[in-house]
BAMARBA-495306 format. One line per field, with one value per residue (C-alpha): x, y, z; chain. Coordinates in steps of 0.25 Angstrom, whole numbers, plus 5000, padded with zeros to 4 digits. Layout:
<kolvos>
X = (X ...)
Y = (Y ...)
Z = (Z ...)
unit = (A ...)
</kolvos>
This chain:
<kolvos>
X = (5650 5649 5639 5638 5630 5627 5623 5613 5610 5621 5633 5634 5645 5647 5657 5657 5654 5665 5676 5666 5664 5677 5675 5674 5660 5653 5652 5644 5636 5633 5627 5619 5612 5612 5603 5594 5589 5591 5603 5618 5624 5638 5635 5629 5642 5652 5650 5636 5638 5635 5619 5616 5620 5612 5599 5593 5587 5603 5610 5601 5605 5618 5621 5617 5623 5636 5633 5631 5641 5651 5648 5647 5663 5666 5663 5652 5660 5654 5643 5640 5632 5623 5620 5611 5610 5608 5595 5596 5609 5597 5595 5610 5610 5596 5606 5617 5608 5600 5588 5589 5599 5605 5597 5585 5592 5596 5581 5575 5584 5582 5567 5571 5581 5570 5559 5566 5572 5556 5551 5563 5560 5545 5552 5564 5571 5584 5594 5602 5613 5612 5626 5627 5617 5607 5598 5585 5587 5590 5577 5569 5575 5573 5559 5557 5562 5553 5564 5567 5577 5581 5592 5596 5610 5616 5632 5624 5619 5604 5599 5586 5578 5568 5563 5577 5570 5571 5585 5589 5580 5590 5601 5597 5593 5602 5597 5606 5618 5619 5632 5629 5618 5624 5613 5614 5615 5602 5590 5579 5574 5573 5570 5557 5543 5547 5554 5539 5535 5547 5543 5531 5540 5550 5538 5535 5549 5551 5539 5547 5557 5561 5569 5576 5579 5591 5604 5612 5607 5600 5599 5589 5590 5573 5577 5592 5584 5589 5579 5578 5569 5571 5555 5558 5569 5564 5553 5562 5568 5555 5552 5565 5566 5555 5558 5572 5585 5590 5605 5606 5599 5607 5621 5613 5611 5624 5629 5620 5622 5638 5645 5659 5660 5654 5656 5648 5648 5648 5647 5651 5653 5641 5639 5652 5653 5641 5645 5659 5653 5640 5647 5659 5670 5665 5673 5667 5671 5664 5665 5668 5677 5682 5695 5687 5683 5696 5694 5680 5682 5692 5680 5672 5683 5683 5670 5660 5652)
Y = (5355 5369 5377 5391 5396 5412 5415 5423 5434 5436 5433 5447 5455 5471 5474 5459 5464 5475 5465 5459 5474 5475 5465 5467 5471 5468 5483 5486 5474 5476 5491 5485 5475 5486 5496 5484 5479 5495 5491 5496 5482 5487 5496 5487 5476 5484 5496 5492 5488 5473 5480 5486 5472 5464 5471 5458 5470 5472 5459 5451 5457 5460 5445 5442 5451 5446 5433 5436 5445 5435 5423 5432 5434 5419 5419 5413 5401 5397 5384 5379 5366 5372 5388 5391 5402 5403 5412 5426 5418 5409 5420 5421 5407 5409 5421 5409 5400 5408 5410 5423 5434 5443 5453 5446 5439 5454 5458 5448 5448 5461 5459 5447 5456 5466 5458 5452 5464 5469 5455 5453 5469 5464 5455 5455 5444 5436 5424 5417 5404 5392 5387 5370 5362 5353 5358 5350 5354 5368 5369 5364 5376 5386 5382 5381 5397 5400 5403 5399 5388 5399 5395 5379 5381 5367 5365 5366 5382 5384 5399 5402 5415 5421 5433 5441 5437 5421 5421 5428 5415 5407 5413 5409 5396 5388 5375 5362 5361 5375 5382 5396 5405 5416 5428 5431 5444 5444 5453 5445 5429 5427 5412 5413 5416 5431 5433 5429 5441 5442 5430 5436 5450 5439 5432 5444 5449 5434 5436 5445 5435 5425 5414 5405 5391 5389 5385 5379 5370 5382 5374 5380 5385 5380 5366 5363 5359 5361 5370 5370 5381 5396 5399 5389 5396 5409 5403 5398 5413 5418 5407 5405 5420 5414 5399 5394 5392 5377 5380 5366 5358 5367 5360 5347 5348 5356 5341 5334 5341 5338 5350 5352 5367 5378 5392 5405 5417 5430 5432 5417 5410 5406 5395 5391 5390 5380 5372 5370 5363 5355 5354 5346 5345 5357 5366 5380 5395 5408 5420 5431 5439 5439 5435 5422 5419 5412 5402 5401 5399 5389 5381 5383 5379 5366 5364 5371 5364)
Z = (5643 5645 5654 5655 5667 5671 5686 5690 5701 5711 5702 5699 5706 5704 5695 5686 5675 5676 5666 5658 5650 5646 5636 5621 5620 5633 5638 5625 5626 5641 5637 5626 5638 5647 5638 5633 5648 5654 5662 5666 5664 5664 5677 5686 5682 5683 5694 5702 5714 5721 5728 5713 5706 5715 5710 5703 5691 5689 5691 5683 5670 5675 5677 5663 5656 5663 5660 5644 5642 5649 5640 5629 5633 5632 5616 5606 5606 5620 5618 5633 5633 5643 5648 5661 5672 5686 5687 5678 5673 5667 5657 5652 5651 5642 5634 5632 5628 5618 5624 5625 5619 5627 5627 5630 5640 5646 5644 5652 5665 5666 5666 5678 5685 5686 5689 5699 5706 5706 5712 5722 5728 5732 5744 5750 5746 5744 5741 5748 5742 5755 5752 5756 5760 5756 5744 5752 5764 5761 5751 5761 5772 5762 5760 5774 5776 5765 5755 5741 5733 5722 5719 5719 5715 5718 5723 5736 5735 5735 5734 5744 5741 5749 5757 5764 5779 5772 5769 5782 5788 5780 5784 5799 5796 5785 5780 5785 5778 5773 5774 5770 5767 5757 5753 5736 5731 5724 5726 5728 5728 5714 5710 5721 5722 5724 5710 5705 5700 5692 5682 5678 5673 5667 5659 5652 5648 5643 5633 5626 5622 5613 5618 5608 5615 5620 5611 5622 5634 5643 5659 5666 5682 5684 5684 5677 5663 5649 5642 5629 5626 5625 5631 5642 5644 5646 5653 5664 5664 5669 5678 5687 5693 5703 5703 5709 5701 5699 5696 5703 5691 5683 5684 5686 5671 5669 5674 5664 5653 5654 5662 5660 5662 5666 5664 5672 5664 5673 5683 5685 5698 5704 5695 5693 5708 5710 5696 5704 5715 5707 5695 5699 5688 5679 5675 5678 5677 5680 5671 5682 5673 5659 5664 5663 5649 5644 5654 5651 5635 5639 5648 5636 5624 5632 5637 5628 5616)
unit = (A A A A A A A A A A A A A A A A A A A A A A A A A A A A A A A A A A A A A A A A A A A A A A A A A A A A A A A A A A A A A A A A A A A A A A A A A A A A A A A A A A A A A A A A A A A A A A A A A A A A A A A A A A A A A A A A A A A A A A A A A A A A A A A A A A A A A A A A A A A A A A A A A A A A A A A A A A A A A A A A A A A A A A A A A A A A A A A A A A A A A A A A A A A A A A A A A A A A A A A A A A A A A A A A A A A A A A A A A A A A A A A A A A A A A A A A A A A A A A A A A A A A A A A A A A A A A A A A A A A A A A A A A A A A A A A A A A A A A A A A A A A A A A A A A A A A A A A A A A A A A A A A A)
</kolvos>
C-alpha cells in the first residue's frame, strides 16, 4: 500500500521551486494561486532568500503549493491507500484527499500563515528538534523547563517549542540520552499555547468553507486516527496550530493500514527521513526534484491501488 505524505514548515529551501516551473503548466498555475491568496508564489521559490522564506506568512502557502503542484506532476493516475501531512502539510494532505480543492486549501493556509506570523510576533519564540533519547524522559525535561512537545516525531526526534531564553535553557541542559539539540527554521512555537490566538482567526476563515469528506484514508497528526469526515477534518485544521503534532501515531497507523511505500511530494525529505528509520522495510522516496517523478510513478505502478 501506497502512502503519500507533505511536510510542513522548515522543508522549504530558497530557490526549490526554481525546476518545478519549468513544467508544462505549472508557471501558469502557480500565478493563478499567487493572484488568488495576494502572493508572489513563484518569487519567494525561486529568488527569495533562506531569512524571506522562513517568514511563516510566506512559507506556509509556499510549502503547499509545492506540495500540490508536485503531485499534480505525478499524473491522475496516482490512488494512495492513505494521504496525511506534517503540520501545514495537514492541509495538502485535506487538497489530496478532497477535502478541500486547491484553492480553498491555498485560501485557508494563507489565513494560518498569517495568523500565525501575527500570534508568533507577540513573544519571542522558537523550535528546537532533540535528536535521540527517551521520549519519557525527555517530555518530562521539557515540561520541567516550561517548554512544549510540539512536535512528537517518532524515529527518536521529538520537537520542543517555547520562549527563545527556554530553548537556550535547553540547549545548556539536555535531557539524558539526547544527543543533539538542533534549532528549526521556523518563526515561532507554533503547535503551543502561544499560537492560541491564531485558531480563533482560523475558526472563522473555516466557516466559509464546504468541506466534502475525504475520498481516500485522510490520517490525522492530533492522534494518528482515520477520519472520515470533511468537517472533522477541517475542525482538526483549526485545532492543531495550538496543540502538538503526533507524526509518531501517524506511521503507527501507516503500519496498520499495511505500508509498503511511501512517497514525500516536495519538498520531500523530512518524512522519508523518519519513515526510513520507524518504517523499517518501506520503501520511500522524496520528491526534491522533477528528476524524480519517473522513479516515483514507478513506486506508485507498483505499489499504488
Amino acid at each position: 500500500m501506497l502512502v503519500l505524505v507533505a511536510p510542513g514548515q522548515g522543508a522549504q529551501t530558497p530557490g526549490f521551486l526554481t525546476d518545478w516551473l519549468q513544467l508544462p503548466g505549472a508557471a501558469d498555475r502557480v500565478a493563478a494561486w499567487s493572484d488568488t491568496i495576494g502572493l508572489d508564489l513563484a518569487h519567494y521559490g525561486t529568488e527569495a532568500d533562506a531569512d524571506a522564506i522562513r517568514d511563516t506568512a510566506v512559507a506556509q502557502p509556499l510549502l503547499v503549493a509545492a506540495g500540490l503542484l508536485s503531485a499534480a506532476a505525478l499524473g491522475t493516475e496516482v490512488t494512495p491507500g492513505a494521504v496525511a501531512g506534517h503540520s501545514v502539510g495537514e492541509i495538502t494532505a485535506a487538497a489530496f484527499a478532497g477535502v478541500l480543492d486547491d484553492t480553498a486549501a491555498l485560501t485557508l493556509v494563507r489565513k494560518r500563515g498569517l495568523a500565525m506570523a501575527e500570534a508568533a510576533a507577540v513573544t519571542e519564540t522558537g523550535m528546537s528538534a532533540l535528536l535521540g533519547g527517551d521520549p519519557e524522559v525527555s517530555v518530562a525535561h521539557l515540561e520541567k523547563l516550561g517548554l512544549t512537545p510540539a512536535n512528537v516525531n517518532g524515529a527518536g526526534q521529538i520537537v520542543a517549542a517555547g520562549t527563545m531564553a527556554q530553548l537556550a535553557a535547553l540547549a545548556e541542559d539536555k535531557p539524558e540520552g539526547v544527543r543533539k539539540v538542533v534549532p528549526l527554521k521556523v518563526a515561532g512555537a507554533f503547535h503551543t499555547h502561544h499560537m492560541a490566538p491564531a485558531v480563533d482567526t482560523l475558526a472563522e476563515a473555516a466557516k466559509k468553507l464546504s468541506p466534502a469528506d475525504p475520498r481516500l484514508t485522510y490520517v490525522s497528526n492530533k492522534d494518528g486516527q482515520a477520519v472520515v469526515s470533511g468537517a472533522e477534518v477541517l475542525d482538526r485544521l483549526v485545532g492543531q496550530v495550538a496543540n502538538p503534532v503526533r507524526w509518531d501515531l501517524c506511521m503507527e497507523t501507516f503500519k496498520e493500514l499495511g505500508v509498503t511505500a511511501l512517497i514525500e511530494v516536495c519538498p520531500g525529505g523530512t518524512l522519508t527521513g523518519l519513515a526510513k528509520r520507524a518504517l523499517p522495510g518501506v520503501k520511500t522516496l522524496a520528491l526534491k526534484s522533477p528528476a524524480d517523478l519517473d522513479a516515483a510513478r514507478e513506486l506508485i505502478a507498483e505499489h499504488g491501488a
